[in-house]
N, C-alpha and C positions, 0 to 999 in steps of 0.2 A: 412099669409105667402106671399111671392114674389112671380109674377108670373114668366115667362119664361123672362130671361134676365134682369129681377128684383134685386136690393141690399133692403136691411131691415137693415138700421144702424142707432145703439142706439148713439142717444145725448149725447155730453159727455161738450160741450161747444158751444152755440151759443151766439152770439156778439152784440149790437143794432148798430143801426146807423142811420143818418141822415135821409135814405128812408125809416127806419121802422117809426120815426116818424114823415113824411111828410104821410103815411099812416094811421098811429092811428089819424093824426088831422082832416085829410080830407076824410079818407075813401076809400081810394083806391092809383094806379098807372097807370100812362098814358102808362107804359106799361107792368111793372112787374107779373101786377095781377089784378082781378076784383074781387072786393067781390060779395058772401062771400065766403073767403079763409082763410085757415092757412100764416101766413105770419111770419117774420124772414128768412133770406138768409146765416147772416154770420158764417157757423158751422162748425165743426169739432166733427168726432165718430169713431164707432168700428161697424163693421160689423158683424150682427148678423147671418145674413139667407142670402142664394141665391137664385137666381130661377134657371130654368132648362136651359141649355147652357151657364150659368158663367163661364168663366174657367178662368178669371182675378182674380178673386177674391176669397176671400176664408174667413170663419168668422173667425174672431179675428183680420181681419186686421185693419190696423188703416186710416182712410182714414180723406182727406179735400174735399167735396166735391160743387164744385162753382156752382153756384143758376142760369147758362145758358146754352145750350149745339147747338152747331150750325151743321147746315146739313150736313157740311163735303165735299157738290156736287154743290152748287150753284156759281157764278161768285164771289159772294164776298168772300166766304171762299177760291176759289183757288188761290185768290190774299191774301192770310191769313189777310182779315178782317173780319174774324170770327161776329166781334162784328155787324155788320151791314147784316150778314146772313140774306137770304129771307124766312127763316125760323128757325130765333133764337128763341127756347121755353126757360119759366125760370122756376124756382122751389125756390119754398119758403115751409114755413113752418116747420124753423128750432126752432121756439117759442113750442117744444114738445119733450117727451120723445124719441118718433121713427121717423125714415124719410122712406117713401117709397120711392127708389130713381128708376127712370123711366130706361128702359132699357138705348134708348142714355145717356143720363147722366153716367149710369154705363160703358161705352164703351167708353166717348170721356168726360168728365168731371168730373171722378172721378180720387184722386190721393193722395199716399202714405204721411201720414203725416212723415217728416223727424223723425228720431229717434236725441231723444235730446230736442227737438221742445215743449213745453207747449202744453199742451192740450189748454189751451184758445190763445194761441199766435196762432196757425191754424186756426184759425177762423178769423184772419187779414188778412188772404192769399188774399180773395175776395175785399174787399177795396185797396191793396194796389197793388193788379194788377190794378186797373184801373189807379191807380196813377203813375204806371209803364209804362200803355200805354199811358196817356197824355205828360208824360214826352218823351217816345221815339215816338211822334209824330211831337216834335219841333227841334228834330235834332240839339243837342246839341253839336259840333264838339269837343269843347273846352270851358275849365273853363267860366263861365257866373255869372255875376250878374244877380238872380232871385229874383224879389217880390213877398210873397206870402200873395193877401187880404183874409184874415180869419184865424182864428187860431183853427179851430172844427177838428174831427177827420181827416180829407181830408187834410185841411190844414197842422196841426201836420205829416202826414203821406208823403205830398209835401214835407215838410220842412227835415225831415229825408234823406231819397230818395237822393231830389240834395243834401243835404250835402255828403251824403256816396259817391255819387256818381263825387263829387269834384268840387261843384258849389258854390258860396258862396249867401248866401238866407238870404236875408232880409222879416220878418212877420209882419205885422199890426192886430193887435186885440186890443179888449177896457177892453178883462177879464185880470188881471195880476197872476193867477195862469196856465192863458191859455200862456202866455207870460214865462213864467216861464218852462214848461214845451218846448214850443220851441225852448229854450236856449239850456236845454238838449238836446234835438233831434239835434242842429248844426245849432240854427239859427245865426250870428255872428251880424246883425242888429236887433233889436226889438223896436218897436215902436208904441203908443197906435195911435187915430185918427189923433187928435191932434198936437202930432207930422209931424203926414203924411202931413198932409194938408200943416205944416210951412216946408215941406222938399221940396227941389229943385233936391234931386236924381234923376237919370232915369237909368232905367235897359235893359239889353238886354231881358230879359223876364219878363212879368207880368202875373200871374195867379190869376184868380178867382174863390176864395174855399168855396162862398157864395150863389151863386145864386140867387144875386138879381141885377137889372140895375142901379141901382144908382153904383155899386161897379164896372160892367162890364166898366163902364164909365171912372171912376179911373184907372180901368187895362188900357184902350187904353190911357188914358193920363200922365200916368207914365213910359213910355217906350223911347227912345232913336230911332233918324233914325235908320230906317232899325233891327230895334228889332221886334219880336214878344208877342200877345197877345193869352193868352191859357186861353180860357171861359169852365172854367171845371166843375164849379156851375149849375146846370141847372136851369133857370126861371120857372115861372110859366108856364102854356101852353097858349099861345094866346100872352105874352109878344114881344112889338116890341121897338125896340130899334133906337133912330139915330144918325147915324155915319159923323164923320167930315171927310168928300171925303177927304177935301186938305190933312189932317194929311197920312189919309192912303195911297195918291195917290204918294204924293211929298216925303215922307218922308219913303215909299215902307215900311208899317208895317203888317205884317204879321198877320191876324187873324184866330184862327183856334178854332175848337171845340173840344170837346173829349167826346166820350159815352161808360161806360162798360170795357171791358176785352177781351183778347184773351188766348188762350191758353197757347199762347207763354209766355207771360207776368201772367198768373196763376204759370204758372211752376218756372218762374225767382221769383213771389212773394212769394214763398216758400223757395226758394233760400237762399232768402236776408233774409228772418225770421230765418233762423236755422243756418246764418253765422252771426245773432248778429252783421247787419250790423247799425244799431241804436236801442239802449231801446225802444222797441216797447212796452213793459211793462208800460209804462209811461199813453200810453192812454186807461188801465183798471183800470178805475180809482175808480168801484164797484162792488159784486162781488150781487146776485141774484139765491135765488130761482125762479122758471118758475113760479109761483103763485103770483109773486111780478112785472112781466112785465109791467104792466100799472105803478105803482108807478118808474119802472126804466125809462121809457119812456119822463113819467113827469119829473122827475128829467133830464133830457138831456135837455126837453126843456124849464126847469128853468137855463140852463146850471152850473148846479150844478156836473156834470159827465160830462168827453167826452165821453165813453165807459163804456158799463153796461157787465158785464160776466154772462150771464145766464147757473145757470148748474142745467140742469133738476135731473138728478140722485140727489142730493141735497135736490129736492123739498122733501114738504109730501105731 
């Protein structure tokens, strides 16, 4: 049972993603998590039990609940970058029938799945608020040509996003069912490598939805004076990269990072999922008993799936 300030909420849909299996390959997170842990992040449930001084909450609700929850009191959250908290905890372990969800979480990270809303489409709230805050960190005044290198869940979820959002977004990927579904989402350019390489475009944005430096490379030399670069892939850890001074100096191009989620951008990514701002549908592309995790895993990184639906209640 939950302790004091505790949620106990049954699994009804959790998600794979990139991190879960940059985890199963290697065995952990430079910061999510240490083994050994439970791990899985992207979920959505129904609340079974509270602990003692709950009064948010109540069982049967239906909640989405995001896998960080920040201190609330430090410098960085009173300037709402939450994400960068001096004391951001996370919570994994949505790969299971129950979640013990920690008190803060249940106070400052838990929230009502919209009525309407799929049970497994709430579970995209977490991915696509990050994509929420990469994007509103380039201050986007007005309509932009956007490149998006990759076409993986991140990407597909970029590519949606600035479309809904009245960008016009060019994707590179080498899969053509991956190309095919970013058509759907609102890509209006598609393009395998190949092409990229013989294209002479340049954009006022270039995004990297890969996380590797060959591609980080391509994002800063696909861009236009005074455009910006949004390295939203994350490298390996120890990865150094070198950059062409004159490009960035003379040519004032704007490099930026992006890590995680805010609250704010939690909240809008629900938003946009239950106003059926783009087929988010698109990237469940298999659906998964909890017993079959390692085989959906595999299967993502034979890129055979973008996105696995794991629903524990299902399993046996």
């Amino acid at each position: 049972m939950p302790g004091p300030g505790e949620l106990l909420i049954e699994i009804e849909a959790a998600t794979t993603c990139g991190t879960d299996v940059k985890v199963f390959r290697i065995g952990g997170h430079p910061r999510m998590l240490r083994v050994p842990s439970a791990f899985g992040h992207e979920m959505t449930g129904s609340v079974v039990a509270i602990g003692a001084g709950v009064d948010c909450w109540s069982p049967a609700d239906r909640v989405v609940v995001a896998n960080s929850a920040s201190c609330g009191a430090c410098r960085y959250c009173r300037l709402q970058r939450e994400n960068l908290c001096s004391d951001l905890q996370y919570l994994n372990g949505a790969f299971a029938e129950y979640l013990l969800v920690p008190d803060r979480f249940a106070r400052r990270s838990t929230y009502n799945r919209p009525p309407g809303l799929p049970v497994e489409q709430g579970a995209l709230a977490e991915p696509l608020a990050c994509v929420l805050h990469g994007i509103e960190a380039c201050q986007l005044f007005e309509p932009a040509d956007v490149l998006i290198l990759g076409g993986g869940p991140i990407g597909q979820l970029l590519v949606g996003a600035l479309a809904a959002l009245g960008h016009r977004v060019a994707i590179v990927d080498a899969n053509e069912p991956r190309r095919a579904v970013a058509r759907s989402m609102g890509a209006t350019t598609i393009m395998d490598r190949e092409e990229f390489q013989r294209s002479s475009a340049s954009f006022d944005l270039s995004v990297d939805a890969t996380g590797t430096l060959q591609v980080w490379h391509q994002a800063l030399g696909s861009v236009h004076p005074g455009g910006q670069v949004l390295f939203f892939g994350g490298c390996p850890p120890g990865s150094r990269m070198e950059l062409d001074t004159g490009r960035v100096h003379y040519d004032e191009i704007t490099l930026r990072g992006a890590y995680h989620h805010r609250p704010d951008t939690f909240r809008r990514a629900l938003e946009f999922l239950s106003e059926r701002k783009f087929p988010a549908e698109l990237l469940l592309t298999s659906r998964a008993p909890l017993e079959r995790t390692e085989e959906a895993l595999l299967s993502m990184m034979r890129r055979e799936n973008l996105k696995v639906v794991l629903e524990p209640q299902n399993s046996s």
